[in-house]
C-alpha positions as CSV (number, residue, x, y, z in Angstrom):
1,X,-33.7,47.8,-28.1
2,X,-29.9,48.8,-29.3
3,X,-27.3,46.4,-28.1
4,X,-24.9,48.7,-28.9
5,X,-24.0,52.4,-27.4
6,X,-22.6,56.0,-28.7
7,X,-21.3,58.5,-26.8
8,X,-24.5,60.4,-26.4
9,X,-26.3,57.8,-24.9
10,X,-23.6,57.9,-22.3
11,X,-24.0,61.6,-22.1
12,X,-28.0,60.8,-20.9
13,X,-26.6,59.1,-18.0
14,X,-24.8,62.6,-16.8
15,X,-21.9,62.1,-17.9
16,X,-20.3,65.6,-19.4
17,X,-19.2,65.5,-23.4
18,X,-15.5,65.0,-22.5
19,X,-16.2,61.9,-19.7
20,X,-18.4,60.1,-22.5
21,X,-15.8,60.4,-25.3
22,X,-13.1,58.6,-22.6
23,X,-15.5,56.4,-21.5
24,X,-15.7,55.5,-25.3
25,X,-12.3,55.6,-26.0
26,X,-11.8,52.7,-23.1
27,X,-14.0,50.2,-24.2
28,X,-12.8,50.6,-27.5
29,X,-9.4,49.9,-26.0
30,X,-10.6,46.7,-24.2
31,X,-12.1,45.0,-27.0
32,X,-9.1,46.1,-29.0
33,X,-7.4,44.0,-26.3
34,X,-9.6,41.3,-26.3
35,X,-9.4,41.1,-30.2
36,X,-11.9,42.6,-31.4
37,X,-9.5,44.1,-33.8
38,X,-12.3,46.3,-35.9
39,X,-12.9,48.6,-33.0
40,X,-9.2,50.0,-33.5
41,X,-10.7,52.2,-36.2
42,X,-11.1,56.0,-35.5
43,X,-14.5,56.3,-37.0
44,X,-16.3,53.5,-34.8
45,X,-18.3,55.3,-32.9
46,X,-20.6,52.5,-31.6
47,X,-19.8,49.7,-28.9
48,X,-21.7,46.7,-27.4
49,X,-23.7,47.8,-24.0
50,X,-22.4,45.2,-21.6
51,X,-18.8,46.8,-22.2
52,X,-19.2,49.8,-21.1
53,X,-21.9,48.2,-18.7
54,X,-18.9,46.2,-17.3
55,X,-17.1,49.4,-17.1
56,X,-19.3,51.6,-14.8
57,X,-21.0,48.9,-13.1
58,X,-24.1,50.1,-14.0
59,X,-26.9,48.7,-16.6
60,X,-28.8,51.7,-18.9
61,X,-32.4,51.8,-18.7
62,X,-35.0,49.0,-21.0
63,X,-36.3,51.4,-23.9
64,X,-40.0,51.2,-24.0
65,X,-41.8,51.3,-26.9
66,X,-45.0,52.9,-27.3
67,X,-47.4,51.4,-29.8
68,X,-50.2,53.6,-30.9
């Protein structure tokens, strides 16, 4: 299971293009503020779950894995 989250897997939650890249662009900011300094580049495009979990009060989905 990722522990981290893009944009897309935002978008699976219903959220439109434009929502997910804000949604993005604010965690980025918190753990900018929290100093977490290497999200502060453009071309992260991946940030841990539980911040944007913390965000929308929500939790995504447990991935299940099909063996076989």
């Amino acid at each position: 299971m990722m522990n981290t989250v893009t944009k897309y897997d935002i978008m699976k939650l219903g959220f439109t293009l434009t929502q997910s890249q804000r949604i993005m662009r604010e965690a980025k900011a918190r753990l900018v503020q929290q100093g977490c300094t290497f999200y502060a580049g453009q071309k992260v495009s991946r940030v841990p779950k539980h911040t944007v979990e913390n965000m929308l009060n929500l939790e995504f989905e447990k991935e299940v894995v099909k063996l076989g």
